[in-house]
PDB file with one MODEL, atoms N, CA, C and O in Angstrom:
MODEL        1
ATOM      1  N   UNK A   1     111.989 116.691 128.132  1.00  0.00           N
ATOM      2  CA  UNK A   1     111.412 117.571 127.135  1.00  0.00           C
ATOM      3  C   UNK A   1     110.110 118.152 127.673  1.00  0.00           C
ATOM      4  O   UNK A   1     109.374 117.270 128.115  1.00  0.00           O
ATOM      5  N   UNK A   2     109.505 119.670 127.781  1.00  0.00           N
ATOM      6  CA  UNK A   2     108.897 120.197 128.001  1.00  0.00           C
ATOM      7  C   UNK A   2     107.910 120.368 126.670  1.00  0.00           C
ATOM      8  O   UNK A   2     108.135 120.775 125.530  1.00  0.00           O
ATOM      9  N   UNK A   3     106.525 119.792 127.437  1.00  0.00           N
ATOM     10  CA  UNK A   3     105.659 120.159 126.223  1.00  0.00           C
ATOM     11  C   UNK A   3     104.655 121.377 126.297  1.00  0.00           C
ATOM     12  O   UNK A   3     103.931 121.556 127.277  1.00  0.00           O
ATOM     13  N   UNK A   4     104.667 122.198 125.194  1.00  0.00           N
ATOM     14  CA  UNK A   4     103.701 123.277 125.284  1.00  0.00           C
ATOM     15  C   UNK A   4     103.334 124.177 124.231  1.00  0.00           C
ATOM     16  O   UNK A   4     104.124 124.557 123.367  1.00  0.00           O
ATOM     17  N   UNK A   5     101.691 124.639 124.334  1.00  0.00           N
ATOM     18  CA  UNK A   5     101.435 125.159 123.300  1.00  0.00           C
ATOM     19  C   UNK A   5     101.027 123.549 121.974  1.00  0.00           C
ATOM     20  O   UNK A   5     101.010 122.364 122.307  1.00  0.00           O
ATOM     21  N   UNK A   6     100.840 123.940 120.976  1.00  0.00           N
ATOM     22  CA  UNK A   6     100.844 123.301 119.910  1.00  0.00           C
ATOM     23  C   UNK A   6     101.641 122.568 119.367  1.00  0.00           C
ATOM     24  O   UNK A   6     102.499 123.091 118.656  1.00  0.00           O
ATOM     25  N   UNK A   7     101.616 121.277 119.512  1.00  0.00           N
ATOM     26  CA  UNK A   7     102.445 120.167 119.307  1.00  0.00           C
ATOM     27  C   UNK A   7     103.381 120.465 118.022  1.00  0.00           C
ATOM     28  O   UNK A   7     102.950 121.121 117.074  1.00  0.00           O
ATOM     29  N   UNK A   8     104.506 120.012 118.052  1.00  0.00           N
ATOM     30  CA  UNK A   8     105.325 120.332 117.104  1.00  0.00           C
ATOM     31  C   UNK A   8     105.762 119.025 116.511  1.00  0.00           C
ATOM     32  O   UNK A   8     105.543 117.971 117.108  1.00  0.00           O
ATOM     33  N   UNK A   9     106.572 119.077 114.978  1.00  0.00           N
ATOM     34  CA  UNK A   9     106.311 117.225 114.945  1.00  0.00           C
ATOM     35  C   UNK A   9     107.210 115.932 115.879  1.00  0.00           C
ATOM     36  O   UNK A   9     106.983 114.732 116.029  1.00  0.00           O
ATOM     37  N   UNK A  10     108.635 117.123 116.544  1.00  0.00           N
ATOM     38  CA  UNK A  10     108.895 115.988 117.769  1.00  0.00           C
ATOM     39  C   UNK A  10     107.929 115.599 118.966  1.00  0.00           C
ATOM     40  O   UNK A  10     107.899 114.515 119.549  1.00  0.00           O
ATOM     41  N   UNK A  11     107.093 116.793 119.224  1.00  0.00           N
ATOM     42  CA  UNK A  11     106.382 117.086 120.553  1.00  0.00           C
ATOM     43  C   UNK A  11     105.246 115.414 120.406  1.00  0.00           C
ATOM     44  O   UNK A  11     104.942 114.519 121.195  1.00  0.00           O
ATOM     45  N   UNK A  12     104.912 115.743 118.842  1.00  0.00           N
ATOM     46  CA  UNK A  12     103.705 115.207 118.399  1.00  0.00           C
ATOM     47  C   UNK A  12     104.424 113.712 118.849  1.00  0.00           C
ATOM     48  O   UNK A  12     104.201 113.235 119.962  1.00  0.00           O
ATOM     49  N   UNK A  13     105.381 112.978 117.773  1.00  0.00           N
ATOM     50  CA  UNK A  13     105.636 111.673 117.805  1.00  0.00           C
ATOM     51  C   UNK A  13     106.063 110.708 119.441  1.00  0.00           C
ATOM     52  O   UNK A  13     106.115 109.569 119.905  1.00  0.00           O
ATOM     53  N   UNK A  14     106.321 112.385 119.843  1.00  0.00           N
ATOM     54  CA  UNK A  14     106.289 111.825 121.840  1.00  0.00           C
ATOM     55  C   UNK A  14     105.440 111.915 122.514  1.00  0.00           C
ATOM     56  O   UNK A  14     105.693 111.762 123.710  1.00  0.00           O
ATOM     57  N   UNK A  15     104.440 112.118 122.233  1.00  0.00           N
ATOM     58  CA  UNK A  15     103.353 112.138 122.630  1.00  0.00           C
ATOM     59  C   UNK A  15     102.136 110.444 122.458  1.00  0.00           C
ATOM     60  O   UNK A  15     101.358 109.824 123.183  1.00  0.00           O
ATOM     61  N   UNK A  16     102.825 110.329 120.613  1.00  0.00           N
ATOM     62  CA  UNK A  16     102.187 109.350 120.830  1.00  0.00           C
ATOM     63  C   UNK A  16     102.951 107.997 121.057  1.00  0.00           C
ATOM     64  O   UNK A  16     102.308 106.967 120.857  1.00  0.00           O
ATOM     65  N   UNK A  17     104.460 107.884 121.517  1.00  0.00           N
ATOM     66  CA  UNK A  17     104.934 106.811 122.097  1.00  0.00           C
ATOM     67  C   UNK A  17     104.858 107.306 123.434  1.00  0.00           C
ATOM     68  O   UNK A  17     105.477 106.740 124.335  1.00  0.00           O
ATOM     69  N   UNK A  18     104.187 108.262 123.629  1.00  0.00           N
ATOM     70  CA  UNK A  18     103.801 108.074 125.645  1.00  0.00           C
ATOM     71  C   UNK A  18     102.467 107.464 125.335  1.00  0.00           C
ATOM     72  O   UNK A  18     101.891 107.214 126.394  1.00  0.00           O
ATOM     73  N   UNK A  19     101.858 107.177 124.433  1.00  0.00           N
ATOM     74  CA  UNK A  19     100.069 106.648 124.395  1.00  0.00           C
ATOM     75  C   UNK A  19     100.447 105.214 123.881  1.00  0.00           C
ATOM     76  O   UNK A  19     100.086 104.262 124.572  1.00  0.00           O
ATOM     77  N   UNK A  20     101.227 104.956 122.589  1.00  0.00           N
ATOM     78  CA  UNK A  20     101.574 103.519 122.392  1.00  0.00           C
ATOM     79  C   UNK A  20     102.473 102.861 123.598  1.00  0.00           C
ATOM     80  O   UNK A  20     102.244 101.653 123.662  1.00  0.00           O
ATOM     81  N   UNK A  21     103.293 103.240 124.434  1.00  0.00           N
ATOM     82  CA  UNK A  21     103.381 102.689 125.523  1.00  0.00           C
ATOM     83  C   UNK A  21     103.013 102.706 126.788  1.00  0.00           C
ATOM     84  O   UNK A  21     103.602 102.098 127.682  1.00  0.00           O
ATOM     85  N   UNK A  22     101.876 103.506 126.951  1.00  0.00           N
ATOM     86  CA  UNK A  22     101.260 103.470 127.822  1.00  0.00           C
ATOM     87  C   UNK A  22     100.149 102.385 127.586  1.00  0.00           C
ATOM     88  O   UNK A  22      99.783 101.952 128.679  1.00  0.00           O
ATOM     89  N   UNK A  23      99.613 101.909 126.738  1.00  0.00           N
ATOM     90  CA  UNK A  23      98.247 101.392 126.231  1.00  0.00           C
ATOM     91  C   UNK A  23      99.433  99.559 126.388  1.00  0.00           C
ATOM     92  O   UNK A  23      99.058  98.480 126.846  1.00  0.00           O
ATOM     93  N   UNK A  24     101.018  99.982 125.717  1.00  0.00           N
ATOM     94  CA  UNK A  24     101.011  98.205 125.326  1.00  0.00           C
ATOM     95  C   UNK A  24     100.739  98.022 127.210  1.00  0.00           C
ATOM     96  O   UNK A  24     100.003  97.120 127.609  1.00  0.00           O
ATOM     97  N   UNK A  25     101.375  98.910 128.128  1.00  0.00           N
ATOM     98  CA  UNK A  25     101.707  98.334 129.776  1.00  0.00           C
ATOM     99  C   UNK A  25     100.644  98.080 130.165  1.00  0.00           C
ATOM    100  O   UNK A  25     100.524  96.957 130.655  1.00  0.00           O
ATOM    101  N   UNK A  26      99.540  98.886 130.133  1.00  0.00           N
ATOM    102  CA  UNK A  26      98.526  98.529 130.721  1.00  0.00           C
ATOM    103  C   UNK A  26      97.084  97.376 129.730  1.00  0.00           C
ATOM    104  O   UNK A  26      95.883  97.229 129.958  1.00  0.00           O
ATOM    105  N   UNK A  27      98.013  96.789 128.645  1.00  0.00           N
ATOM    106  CA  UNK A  27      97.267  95.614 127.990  1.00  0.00           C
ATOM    107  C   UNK A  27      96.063  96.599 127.641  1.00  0.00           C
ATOM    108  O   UNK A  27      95.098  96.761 128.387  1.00  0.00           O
ATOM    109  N   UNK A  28      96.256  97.299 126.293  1.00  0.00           N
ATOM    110  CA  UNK A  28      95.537  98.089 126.022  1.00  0.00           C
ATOM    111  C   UNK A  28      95.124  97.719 124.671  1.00  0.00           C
ATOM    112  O   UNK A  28      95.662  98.625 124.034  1.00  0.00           O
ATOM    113  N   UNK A  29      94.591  97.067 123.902  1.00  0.00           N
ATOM    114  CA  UNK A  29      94.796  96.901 122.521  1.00  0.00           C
ATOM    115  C   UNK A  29      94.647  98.025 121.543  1.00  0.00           C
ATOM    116  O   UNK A  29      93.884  98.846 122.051  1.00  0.00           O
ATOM    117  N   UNK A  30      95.046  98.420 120.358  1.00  0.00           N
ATOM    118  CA  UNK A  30      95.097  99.408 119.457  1.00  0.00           C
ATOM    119  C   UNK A  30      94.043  99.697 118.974  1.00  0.00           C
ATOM    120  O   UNK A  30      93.869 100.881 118.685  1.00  0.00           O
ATOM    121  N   UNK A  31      93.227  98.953 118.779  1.00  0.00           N
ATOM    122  CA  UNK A  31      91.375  99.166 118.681  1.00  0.00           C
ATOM    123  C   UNK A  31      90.506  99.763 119.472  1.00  0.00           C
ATOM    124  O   UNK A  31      89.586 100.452 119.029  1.00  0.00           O
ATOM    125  N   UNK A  32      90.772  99.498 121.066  1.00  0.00           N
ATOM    126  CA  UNK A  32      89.966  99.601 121.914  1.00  0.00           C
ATOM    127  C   UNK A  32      89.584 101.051 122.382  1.00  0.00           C
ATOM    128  O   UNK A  32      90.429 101.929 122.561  1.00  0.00           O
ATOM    129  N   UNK A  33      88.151 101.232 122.574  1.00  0.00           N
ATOM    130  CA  UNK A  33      88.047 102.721 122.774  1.00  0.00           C
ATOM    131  C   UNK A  33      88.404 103.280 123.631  1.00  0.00           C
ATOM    132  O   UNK A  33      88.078 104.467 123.653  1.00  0.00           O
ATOM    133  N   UNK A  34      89.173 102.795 124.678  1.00  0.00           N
ATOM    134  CA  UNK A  34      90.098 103.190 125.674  1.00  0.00           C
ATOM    135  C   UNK A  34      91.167 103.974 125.180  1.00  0.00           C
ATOM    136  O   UNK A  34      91.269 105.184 125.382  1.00  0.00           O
ATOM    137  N   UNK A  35      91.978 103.273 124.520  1.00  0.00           N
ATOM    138  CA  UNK A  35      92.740 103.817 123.203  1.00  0.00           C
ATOM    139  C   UNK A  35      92.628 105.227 123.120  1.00  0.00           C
ATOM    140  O   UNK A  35      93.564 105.948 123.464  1.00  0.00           O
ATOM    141  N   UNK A  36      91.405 105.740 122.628  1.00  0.00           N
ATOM    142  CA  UNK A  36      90.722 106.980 122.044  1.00  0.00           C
ATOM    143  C   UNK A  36      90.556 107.654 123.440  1.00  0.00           C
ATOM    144  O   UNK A  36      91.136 108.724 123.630  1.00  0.00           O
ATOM    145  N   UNK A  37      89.837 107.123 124.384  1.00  0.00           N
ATOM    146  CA  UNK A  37      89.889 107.668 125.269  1.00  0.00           C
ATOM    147  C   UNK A  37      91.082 108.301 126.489  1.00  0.00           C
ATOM    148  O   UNK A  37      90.821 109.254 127.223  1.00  0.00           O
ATOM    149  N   UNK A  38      92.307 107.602 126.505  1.00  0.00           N
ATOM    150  CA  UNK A  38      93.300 108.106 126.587  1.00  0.00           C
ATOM    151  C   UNK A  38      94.646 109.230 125.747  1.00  0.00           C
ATOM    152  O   UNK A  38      95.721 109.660 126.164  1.00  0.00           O
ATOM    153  N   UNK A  39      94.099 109.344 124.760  1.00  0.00           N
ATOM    154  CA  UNK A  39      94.454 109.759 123.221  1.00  0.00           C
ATOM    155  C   UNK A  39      94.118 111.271 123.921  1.00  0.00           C
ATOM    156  O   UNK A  39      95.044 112.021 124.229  1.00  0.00           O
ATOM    157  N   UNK A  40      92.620 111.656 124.150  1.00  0.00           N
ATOM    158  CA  UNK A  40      92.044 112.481 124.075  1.00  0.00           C
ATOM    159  C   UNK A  40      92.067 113.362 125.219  1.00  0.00           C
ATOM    160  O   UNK A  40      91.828 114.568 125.283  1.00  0.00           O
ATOM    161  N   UNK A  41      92.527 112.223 126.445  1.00  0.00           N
ATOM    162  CA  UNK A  41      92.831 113.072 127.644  1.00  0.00           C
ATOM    163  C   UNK A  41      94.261 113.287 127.883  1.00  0.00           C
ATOM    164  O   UNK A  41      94.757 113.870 128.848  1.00  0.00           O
ATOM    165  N   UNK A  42      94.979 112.645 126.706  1.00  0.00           N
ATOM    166  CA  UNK A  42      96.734 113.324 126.724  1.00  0.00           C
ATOM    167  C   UNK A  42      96.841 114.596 126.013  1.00  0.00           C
ATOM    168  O   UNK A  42      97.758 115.400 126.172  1.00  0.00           O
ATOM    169  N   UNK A  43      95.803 114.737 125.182  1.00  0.00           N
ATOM    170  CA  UNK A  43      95.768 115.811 124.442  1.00  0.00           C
ATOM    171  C   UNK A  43      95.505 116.904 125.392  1.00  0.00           C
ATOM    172  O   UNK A  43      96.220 117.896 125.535  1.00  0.00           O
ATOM    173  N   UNK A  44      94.536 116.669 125.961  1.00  0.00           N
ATOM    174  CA  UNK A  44      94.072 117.549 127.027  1.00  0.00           C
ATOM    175  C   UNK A  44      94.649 118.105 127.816  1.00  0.00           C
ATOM    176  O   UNK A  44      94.352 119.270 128.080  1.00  0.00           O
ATOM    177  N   UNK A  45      96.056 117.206 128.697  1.00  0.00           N
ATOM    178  CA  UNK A  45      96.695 117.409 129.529  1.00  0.00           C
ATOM    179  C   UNK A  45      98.098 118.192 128.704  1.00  0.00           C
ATOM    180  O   UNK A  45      98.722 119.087 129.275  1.00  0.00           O
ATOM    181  N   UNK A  46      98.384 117.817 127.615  1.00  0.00           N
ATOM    182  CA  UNK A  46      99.059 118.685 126.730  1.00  0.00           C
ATOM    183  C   UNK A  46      99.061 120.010 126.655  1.00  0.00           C
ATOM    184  O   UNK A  46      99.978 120.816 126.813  1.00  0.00           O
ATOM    185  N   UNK A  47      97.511 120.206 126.298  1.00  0.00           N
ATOM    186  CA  UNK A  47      97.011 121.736 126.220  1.00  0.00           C
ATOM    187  C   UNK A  47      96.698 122.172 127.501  1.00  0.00           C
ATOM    188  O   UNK A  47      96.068 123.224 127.605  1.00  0.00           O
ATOM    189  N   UNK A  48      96.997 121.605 128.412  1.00  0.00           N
ATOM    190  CA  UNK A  48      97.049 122.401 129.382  1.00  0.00           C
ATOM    191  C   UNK A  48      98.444 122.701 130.240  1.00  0.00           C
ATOM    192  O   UNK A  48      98.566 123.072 131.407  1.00  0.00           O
ATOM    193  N   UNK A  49      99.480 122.396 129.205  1.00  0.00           N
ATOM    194  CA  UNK A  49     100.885 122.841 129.911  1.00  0.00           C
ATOM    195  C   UNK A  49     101.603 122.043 131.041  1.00  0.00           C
ATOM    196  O   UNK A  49     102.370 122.531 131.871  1.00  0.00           O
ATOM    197  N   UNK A  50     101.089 120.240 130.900  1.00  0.00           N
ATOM    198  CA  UNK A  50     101.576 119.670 131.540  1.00  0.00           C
ATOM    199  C   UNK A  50     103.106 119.326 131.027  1.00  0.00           C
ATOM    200  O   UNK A  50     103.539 118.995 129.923  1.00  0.00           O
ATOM    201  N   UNK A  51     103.625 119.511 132.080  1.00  0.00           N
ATOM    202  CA  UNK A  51     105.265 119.860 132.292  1.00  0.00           C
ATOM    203  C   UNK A  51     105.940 118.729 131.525  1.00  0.00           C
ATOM    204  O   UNK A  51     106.792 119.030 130.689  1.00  0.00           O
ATOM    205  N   UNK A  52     105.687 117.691 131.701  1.00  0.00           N
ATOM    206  CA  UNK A  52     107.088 115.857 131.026  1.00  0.00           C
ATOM    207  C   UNK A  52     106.041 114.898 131.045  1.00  0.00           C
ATOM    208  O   UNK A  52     105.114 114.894 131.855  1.00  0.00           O
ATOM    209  N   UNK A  53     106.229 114.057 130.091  1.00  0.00           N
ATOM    210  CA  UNK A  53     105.869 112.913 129.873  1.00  0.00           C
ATOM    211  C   UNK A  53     105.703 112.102 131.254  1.00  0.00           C
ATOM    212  O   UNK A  53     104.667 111.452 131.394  1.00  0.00           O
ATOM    213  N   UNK A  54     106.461 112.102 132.066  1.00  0.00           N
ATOM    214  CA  UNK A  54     106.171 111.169 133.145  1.00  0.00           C
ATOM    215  C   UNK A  54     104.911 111.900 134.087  1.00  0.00           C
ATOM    216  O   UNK A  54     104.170 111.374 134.917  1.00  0.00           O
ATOM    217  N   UNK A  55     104.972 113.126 133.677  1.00  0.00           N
ATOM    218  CA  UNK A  55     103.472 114.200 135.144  1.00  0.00           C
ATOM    219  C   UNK A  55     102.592 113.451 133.658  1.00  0.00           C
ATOM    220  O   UNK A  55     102.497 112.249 133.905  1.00  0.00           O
ATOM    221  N   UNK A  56     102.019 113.730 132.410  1.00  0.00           N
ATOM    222  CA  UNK A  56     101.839 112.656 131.696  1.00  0.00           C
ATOM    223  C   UNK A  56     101.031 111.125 131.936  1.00  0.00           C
ATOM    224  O   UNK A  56      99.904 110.660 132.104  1.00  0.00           O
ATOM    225  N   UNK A  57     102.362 110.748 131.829  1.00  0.00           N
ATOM    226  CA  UNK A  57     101.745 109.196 131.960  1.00  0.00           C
ATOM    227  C   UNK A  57     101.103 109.201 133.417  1.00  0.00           C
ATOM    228  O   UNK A  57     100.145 108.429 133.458  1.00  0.00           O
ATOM    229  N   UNK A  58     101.429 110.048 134.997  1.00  0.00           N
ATOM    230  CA  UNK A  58     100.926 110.015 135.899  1.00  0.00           C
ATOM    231  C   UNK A  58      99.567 109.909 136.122  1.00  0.00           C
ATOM    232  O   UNK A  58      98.853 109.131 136.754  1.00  0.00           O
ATOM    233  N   UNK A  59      99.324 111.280 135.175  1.00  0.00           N
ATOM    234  CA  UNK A  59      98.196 111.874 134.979  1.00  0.00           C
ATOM    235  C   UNK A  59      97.125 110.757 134.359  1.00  0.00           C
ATOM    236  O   UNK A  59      95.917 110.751 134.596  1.00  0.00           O
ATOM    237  N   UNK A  60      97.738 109.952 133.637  1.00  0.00           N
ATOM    238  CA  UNK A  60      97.276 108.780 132.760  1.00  0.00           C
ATOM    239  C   UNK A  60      96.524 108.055 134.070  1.00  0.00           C
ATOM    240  O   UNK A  60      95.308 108.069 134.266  1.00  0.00           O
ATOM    241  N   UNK A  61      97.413 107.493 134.822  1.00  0.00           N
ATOM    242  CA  UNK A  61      96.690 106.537 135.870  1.00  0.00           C
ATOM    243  C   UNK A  61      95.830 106.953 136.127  1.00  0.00           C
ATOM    244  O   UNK A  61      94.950 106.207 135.696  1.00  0.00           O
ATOM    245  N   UNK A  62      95.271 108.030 136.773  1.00  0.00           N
ATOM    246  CA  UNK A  62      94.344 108.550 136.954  1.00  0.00           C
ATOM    247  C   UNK A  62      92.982 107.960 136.433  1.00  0.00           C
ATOM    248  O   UNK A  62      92.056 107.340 136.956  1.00  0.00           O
ATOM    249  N   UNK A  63      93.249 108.397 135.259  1.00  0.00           N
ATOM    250  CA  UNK A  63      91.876 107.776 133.978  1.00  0.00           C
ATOM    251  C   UNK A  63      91.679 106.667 133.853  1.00  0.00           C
ATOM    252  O   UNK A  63      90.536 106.212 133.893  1.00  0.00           O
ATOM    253  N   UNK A  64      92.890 105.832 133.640  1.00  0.00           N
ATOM    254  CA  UNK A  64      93.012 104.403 132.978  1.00  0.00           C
ATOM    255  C   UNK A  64      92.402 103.356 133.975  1.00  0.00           C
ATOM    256  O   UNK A  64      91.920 102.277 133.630  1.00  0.00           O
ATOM    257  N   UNK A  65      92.498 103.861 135.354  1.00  0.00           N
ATOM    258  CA  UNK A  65      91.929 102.819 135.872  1.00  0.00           C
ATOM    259  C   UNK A  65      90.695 102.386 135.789  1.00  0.00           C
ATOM    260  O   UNK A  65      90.256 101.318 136.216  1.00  0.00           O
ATOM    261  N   UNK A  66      90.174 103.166 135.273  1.00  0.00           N
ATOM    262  CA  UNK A  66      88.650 102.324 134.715  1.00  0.00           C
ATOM    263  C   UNK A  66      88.600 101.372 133.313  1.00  0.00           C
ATOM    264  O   UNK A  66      87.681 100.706 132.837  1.00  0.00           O
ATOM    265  N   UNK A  67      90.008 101.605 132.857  1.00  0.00           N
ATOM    266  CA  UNK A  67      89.943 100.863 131.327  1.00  0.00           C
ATOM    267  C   UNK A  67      90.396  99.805 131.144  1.00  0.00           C
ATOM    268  O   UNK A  67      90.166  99.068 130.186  1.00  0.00           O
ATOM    269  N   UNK A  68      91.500  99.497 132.571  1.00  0.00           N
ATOM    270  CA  UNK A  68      91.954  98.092 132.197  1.00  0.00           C
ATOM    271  C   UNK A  68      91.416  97.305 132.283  1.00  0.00           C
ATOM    272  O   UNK A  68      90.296  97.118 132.758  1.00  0.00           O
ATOM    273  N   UNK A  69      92.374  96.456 131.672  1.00  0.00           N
ATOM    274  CA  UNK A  69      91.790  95.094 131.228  1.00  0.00           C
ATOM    275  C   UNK A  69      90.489  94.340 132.282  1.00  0.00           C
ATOM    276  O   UNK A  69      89.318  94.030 132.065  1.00  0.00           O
ATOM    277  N   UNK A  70      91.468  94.245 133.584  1.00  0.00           N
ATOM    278  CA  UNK A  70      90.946  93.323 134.619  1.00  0.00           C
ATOM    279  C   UNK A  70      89.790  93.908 135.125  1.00  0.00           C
ATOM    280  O   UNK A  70      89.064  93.246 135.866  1.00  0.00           O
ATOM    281  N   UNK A  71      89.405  95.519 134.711  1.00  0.00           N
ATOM    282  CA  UNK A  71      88.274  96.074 134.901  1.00  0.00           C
ATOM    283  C   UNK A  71      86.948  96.494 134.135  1.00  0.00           C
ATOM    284  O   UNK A  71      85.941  97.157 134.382  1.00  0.00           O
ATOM    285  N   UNK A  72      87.502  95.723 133.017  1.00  0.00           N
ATOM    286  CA  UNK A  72      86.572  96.388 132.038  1.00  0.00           C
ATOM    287  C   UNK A  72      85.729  95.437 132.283  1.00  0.00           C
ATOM    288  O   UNK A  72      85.921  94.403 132.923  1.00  0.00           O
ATOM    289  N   UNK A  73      84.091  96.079 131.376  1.00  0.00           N
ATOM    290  CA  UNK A  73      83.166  95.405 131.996  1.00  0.00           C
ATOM    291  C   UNK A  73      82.759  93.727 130.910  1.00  0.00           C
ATOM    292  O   UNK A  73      83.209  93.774 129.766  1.00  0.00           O
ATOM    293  N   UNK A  74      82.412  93.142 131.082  1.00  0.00           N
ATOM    294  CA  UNK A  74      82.158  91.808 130.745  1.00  0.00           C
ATOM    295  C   UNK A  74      80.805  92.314 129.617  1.00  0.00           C
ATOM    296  O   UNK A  74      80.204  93.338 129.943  1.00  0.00           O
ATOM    297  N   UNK A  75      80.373  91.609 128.361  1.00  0.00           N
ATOM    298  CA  UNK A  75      79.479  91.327 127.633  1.00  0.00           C
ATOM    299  C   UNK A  75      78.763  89.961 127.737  1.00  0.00           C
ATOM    300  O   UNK A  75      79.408  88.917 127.642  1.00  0.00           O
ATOM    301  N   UNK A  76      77.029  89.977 127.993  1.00  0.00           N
ATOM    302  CA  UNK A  76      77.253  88.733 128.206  1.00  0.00           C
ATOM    303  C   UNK A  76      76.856  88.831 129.567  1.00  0.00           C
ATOM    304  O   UNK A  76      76.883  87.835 130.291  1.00  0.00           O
TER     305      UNK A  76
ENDMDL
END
């Protein structure tokens, strides 16, 4: 499925099971502002006419590696 332009309500609900499963793989919890912060750069990559969910989730790695788990920073 090709996404583009203004999410439509299939575009929309695939969009956000590319973010709810992107967040459970990389041990993301549903709270965490990572969360938001990946949310916001799928949107991004959306509006900018990225081609499938998988250029997508690619695009995801990119970002995320500063959010996981094993990298995030310690409190304390």
């Amino acid at each position: 499925m090709t996404l583009r332009g203004t999410a439509d309500e299939i575009q929309l609900a695939t969009l956000t099971r590319i973010l709810d499963d992107y967040c459970e793989q990389a041990g993301i919890e549903g709270t965490h502002p990572a969360r938001e912060h990946l949310a916001r750069r799928l949107i991004a990559l959306f509006s900018g006419n990225i081609d499938s969910p998988d250029h997508i989730k690619m695009a995801l790695d990119s970002v995320a590696k500063d959010w996981k788990p094993d990298h995030m920073p310690r409190n304390g």
